[in-house]
C-alpha distance (Angstrom), angle and dihedral (degrees) to the residues before:
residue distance angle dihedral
X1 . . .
X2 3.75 . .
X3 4.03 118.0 .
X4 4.20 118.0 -155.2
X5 3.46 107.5 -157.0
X6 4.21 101.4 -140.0
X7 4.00 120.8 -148.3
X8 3.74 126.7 -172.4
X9 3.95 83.6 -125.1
X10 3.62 92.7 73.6
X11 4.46 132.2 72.9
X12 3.49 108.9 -114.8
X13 3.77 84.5 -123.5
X14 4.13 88.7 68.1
X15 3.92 87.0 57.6
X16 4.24 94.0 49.0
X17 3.50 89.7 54.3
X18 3.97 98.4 47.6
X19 4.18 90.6 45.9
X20 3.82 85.1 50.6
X21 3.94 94.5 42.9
X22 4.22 84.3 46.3
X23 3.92 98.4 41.5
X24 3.99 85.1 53.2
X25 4.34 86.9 81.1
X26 3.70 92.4 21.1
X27 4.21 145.5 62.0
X28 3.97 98.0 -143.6
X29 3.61 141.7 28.4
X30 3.81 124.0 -163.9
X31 3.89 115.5 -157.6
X32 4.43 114.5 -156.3
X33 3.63 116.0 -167.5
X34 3.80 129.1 169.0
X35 3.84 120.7 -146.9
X36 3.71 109.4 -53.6
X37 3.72 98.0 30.6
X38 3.77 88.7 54.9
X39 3.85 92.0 90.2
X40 3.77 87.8 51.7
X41 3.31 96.2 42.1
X42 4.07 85.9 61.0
X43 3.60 102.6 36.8
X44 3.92 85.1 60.7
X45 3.68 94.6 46.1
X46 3.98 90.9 45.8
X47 3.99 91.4 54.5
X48 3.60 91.2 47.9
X49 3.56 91.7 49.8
X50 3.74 99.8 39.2
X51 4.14 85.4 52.9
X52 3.75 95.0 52.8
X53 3.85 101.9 -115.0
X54 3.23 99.2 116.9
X55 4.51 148.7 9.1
X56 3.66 129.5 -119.3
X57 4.24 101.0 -119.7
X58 3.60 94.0 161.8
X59 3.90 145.1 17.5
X60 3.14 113.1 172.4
X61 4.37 135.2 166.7
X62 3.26 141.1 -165.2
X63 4.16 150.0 -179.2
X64 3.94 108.9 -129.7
X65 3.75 102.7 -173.7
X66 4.07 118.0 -145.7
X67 3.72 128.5 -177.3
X68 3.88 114.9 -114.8
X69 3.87 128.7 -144.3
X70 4.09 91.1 -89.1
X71 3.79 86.6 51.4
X72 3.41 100.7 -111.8
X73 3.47 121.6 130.6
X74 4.03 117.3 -116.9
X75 3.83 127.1 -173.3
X76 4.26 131.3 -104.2
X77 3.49 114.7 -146.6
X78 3.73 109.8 -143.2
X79 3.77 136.1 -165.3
X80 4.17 125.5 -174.0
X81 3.88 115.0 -173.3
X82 3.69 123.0 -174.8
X83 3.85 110.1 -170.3
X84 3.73 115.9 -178.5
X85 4.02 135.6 -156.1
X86 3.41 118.4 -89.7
X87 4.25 111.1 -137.0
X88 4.22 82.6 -117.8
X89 4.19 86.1 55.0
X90 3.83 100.5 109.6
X91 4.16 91.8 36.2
X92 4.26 83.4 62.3
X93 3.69 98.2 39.0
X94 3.70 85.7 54.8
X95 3.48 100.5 43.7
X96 3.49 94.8 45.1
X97 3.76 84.5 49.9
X98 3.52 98.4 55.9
X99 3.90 95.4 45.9
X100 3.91 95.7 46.2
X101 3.77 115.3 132.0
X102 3.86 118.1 -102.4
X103 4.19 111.5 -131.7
X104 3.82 99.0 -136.7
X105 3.93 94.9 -167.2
């Protein structure tokens, strides 16, 4: 299983593209995403779902705790998605593929 590391810093568009590039050679994807690249993570997940490449198997969060610079401890939220292929995957990928826009700059 592949794992895409998600950051806030990123379009969620960036993140479908790089779990279809990675589900080409394998069956399941698992996005991670801390805090801010949550919403990211999800929105990419969502799309991919919503077009029918792939199935939520697991959503799954978490609190990771790390101490701060006055020594208190302050909580991580954590999100792990594993999306996997759906058996019409590579039929999409191609399609969409051979029906993507051409820039024409």
């Amino acid at each position: 299983m592949e794992v895409i590391r998600v950051s806030s810093k990123q379009w969620p568009a960036t993140y479908i593209n790089e779990v279809k590039a990675k589900l080409a050679s394998s069956n399941s994807v698992e996005l991670h995403a801390l805090e801010g690249g949550i919403y990211t993570a999800v929105k990419a997940a969502d799309s991919l779902i919503s077009y029918g490449y792939v199935t939520l198997a697991k959503f799954e969060t978490s609190l990771l705790e790390e101490e701060g610079s006055t020594g208190k401890f302050k909580g991580i939220t954590k999100v792990n998605i594993r999306l996997e292929k759906t058996a019409n995957f590579e039929q999409l990928r191609q399609d969409f593929e051979k029906n993507k826009p051409v820039r024409t700059d």
